[in-house]
C-alpha positions in Angstrom: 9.3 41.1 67.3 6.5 42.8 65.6 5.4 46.2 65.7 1.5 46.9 67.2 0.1 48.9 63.9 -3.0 51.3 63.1 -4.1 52.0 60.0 -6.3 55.5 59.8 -7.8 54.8 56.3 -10.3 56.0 54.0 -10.7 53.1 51.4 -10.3 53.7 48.2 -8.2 51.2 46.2 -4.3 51.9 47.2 -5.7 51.8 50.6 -7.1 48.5 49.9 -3.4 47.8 48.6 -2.4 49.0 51.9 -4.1 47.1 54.1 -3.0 43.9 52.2 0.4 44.9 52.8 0.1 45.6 56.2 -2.0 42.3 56.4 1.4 40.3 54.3 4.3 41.9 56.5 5.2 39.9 60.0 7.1 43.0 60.9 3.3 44.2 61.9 0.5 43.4 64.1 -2.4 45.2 62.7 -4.4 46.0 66.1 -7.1 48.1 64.4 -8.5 50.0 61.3 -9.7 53.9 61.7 -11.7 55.3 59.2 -11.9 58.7 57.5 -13.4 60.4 54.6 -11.9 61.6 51.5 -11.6 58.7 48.5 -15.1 57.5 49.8 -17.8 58.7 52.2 -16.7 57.4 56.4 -19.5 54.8 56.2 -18.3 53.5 52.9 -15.0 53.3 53.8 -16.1 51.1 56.9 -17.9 48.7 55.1 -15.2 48.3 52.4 -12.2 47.7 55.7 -14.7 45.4 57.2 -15.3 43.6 53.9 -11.8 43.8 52.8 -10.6 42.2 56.6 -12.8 39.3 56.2 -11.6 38.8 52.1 -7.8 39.0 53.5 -8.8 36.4 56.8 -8.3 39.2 58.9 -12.1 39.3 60.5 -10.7 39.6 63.8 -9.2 43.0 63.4 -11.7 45.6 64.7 -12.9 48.6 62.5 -13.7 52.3 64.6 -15.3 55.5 63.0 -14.0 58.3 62.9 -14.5 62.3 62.3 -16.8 62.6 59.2 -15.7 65.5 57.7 -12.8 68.4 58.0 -12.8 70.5 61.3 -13.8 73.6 59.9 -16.7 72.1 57.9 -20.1 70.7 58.3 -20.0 67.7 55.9 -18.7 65.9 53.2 -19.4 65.6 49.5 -16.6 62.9 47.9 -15.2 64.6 44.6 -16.0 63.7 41.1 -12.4 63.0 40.4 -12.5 60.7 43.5 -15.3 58.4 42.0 -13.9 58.2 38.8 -10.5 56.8 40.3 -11.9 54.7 43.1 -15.9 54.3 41.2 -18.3 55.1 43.4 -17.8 51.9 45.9 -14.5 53.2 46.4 -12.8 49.5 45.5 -13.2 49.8 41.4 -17.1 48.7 41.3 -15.7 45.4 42.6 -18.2 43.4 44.3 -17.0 41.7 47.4 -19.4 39.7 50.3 -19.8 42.4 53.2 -18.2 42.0 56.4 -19.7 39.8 59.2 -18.5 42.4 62.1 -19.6 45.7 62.4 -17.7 49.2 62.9 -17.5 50.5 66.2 -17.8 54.4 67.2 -14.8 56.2 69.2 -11.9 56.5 66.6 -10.1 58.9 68.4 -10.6 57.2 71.9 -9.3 53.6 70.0 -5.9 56.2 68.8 -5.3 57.5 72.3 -5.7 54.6 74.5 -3.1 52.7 71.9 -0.8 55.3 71.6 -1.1 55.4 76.0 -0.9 51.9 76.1 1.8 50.8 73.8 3.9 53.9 73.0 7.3 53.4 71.2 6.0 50.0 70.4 2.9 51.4 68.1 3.2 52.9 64.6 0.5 55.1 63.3 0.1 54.4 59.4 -2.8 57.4 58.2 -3.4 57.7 54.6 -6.7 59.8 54.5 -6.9 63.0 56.0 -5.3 63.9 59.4 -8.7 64.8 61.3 -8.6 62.0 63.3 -5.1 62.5 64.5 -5.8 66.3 64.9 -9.2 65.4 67.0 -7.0 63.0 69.0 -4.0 65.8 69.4 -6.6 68.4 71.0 -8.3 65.3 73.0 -5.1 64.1 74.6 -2.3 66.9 75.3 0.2 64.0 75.9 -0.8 62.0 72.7 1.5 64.6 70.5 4.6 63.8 72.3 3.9 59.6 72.5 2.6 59.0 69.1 5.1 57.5 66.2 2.5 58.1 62.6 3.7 57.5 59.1 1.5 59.0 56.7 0.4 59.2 53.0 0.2 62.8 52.1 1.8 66.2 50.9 4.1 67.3 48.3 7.6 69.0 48.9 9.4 68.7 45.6 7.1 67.9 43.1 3.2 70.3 42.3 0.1 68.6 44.4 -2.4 66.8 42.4 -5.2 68.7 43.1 -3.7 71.9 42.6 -0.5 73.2 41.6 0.5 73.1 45.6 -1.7 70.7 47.5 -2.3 67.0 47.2 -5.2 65.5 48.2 -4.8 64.0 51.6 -3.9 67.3 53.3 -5.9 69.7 50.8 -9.0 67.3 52.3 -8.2 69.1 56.2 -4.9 71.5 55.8 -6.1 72.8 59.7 -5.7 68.7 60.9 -2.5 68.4 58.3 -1.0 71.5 60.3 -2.1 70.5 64.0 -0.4 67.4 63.3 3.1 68.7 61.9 3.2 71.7 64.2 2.5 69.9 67.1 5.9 67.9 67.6 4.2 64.5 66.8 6.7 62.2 65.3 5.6 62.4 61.6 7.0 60.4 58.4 5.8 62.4 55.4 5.5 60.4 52.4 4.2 62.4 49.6 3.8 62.6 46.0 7.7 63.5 46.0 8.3 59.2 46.0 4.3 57.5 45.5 4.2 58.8 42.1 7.4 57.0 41.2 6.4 53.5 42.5 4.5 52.4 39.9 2.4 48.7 38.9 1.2 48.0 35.7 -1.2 45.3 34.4 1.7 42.5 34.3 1.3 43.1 38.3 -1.8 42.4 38.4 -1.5 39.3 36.0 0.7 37.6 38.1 -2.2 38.1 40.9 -4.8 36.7 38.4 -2.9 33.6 37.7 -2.9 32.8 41.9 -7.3 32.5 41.3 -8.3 32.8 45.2 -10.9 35.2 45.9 -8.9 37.6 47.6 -6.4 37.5 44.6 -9.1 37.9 41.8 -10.4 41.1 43.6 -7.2 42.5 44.1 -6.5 42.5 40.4 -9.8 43.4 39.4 -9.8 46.7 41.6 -6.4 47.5 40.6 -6.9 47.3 37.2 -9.6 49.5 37.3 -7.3 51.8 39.4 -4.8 51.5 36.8 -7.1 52.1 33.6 -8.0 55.6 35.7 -4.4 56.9 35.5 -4.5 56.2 32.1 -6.8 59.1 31.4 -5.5 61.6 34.4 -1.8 60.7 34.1 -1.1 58.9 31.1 2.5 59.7 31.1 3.4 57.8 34.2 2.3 54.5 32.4 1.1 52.9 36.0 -0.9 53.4 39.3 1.2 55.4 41.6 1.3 52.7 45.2 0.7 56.0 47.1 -0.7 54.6 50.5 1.3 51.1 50.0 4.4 53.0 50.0 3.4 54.4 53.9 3.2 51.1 54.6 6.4 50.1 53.6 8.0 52.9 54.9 6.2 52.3 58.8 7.8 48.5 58.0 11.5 49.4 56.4 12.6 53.0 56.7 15.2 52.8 54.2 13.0 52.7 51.6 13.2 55.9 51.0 15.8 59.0 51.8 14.6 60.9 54.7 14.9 64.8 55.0 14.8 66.4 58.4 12.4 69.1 58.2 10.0 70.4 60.6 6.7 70.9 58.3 3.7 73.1 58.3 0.6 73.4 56.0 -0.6 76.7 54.3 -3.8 77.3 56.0 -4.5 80.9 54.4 -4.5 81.9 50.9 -4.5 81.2 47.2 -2.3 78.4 48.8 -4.2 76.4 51.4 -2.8 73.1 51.6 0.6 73.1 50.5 3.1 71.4 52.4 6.4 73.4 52.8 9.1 73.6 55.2 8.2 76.0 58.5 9.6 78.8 58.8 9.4 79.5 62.4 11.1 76.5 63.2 13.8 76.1 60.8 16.8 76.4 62.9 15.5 74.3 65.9 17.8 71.6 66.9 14.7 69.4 67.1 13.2 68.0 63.8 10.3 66.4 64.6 9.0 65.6 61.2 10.9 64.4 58.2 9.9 63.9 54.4 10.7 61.1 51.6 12.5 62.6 48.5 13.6 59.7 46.9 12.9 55.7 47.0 14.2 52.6 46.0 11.8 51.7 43.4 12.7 48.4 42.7 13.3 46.8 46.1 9.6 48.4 47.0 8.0 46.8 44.4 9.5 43.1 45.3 8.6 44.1 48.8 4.8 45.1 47.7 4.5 42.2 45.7 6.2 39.6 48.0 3.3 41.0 50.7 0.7 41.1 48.6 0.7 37.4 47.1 1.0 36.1 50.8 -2.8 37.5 51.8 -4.0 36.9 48.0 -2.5 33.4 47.9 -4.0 32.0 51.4 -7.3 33.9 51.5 
């Protein structure tokens, strides 16, 4: 029996990947996409889901706005380092037909009435920043205690990639970040601690090439531009890190990775706002309501990953 699913996206490339995955695994029923900011603007990030569900023969699957920006600002500017990663369309200056829907308002209502509605039987997938599950934490005081959310973000054992401490996802909102780990949501962290070691290369993409359906062609070109990026701001890893793909995998197949009980928090003070870290206050409780990835099996993720992919690039 599959799983209801929500993915809280803001789409840049691996969350393109992500949605594909989500799209190619029967263990999921992909009820709806929420958008954030952070790889791309909110609105951009719409049109690319609503795009991307129509590319993937997914048009049926409805697309919600979200929160705009971080609670404690007033707006949103996407970073430099953002557009040269993602280019400034957020999918690798890939040109793809727009979507025939349109994105709906209400997010955060669309999060709360699921999680009410189906409970145990909904996972959570976010892999932008964790406004929208903060909004809908202070919206709904049961929604903490009901919702089961996988997401893309943090960094326990290994330095952030936007500073020494803080990785992008959380850096983007630390206040959300830290609603949502301090508030006893069920929370899967999978950070930069496992992502960065999941790696595709060009004879990935190659192999998606070869298939020649639309769907498959873009896939390949986005990636590659994805993949030509890391070449310049992490040449040593020799491959795009799968970040959001691996949350994915993870909401499908735990045992992807090894899970450490912890009960997290995020710096929200300080020289260092953002970083993810154990908390403190609740270190000997008996209840860990959060746990983080600190190691994966590489190879089995990237059969899984490319088993899922080439179903939606194949057909569509």
């Amino acid at each position: 029996m599959s799983k209801k699913a929500i993915l809280d996206i803001d789409t840049g490339i691996d969350d393109a990947l992500a949605l594909a995955y989500a799209l190619g695994s029967p263990e999921l029923e992909l009820i709806g996409v929420t958008t954030t900011y952070g790889n791309v603007l909110l609105e951009t990030g719409a049109n690319n889901d609503l795009a991307l569900l129509d590319l993937f023969g997914a048009p049926e699957v409805p697309v919600y706005l979200g929160e705009p920006h971080a609670q404690t600002k007033d707006g949103f500017e996407v970073l430099e380092i953002s557009a040269f990663i993602h280019g400034q369309n957020g999918i690798g200056e890939v040109e793809i037909p727009a979507g025939k829907s349109t994105a709906q308002p209400g997010a955060v209502d669309f999060l709360i009435d699921s999680v009410n509605t189906y409970g145990d039987d909904l996972i959570i997938i976010a892999t932008g920043p964790m406004t929208n599950l903060s909004a809908a934490i202070a919206k709904d005081e049961t929604f903490a205690s009901k919702a089961h959310v996988v997401i893309m973000g943090g960094a326990l054992t290994v330095p952030g990639n936007v500073s020494p401490w803080a990785e992008a996802n959380i850096n983007q909102d630390p206040d959300a970040a830290n609603d949502l780990f301090r508030s006893g949501t069920d929370v899967t962290m999978v950070g930069l601690d496992v992502t960065l070691q999941t790696l595709l290369t060009k004879k990935h993409t190659a192999q998606w090439r070869e298939l020649g359906t639309p769907a498959a062609i873009a896939l390949a070109d986005m990636t590659d531009y994805y993949i030509k990026a890391y070449e310049t701001t992490a040449p040593h890893l020799g491959g795009c890190g799968l970040h959001d793909p691996l949350a994915v995998g993870v909401a499908v197949d735990p045992s992807l990775v090894t899970l450490l009980p912890i009960n997290l928090k995020v710096d929200i003070e300080g020289e260092t706002r953002g970083r993810t870290i154990g908390d403190e206050v609740r270190l000997n409780d008996s209840v860990r309501t959060s746990r983080a990835a600190v190691a994966v099996d590489v190879d089995r993720f990237l059969n899984e990953f490319m088993t899922r992919i080439g179903r939606v690039a194949a057909k569509a």
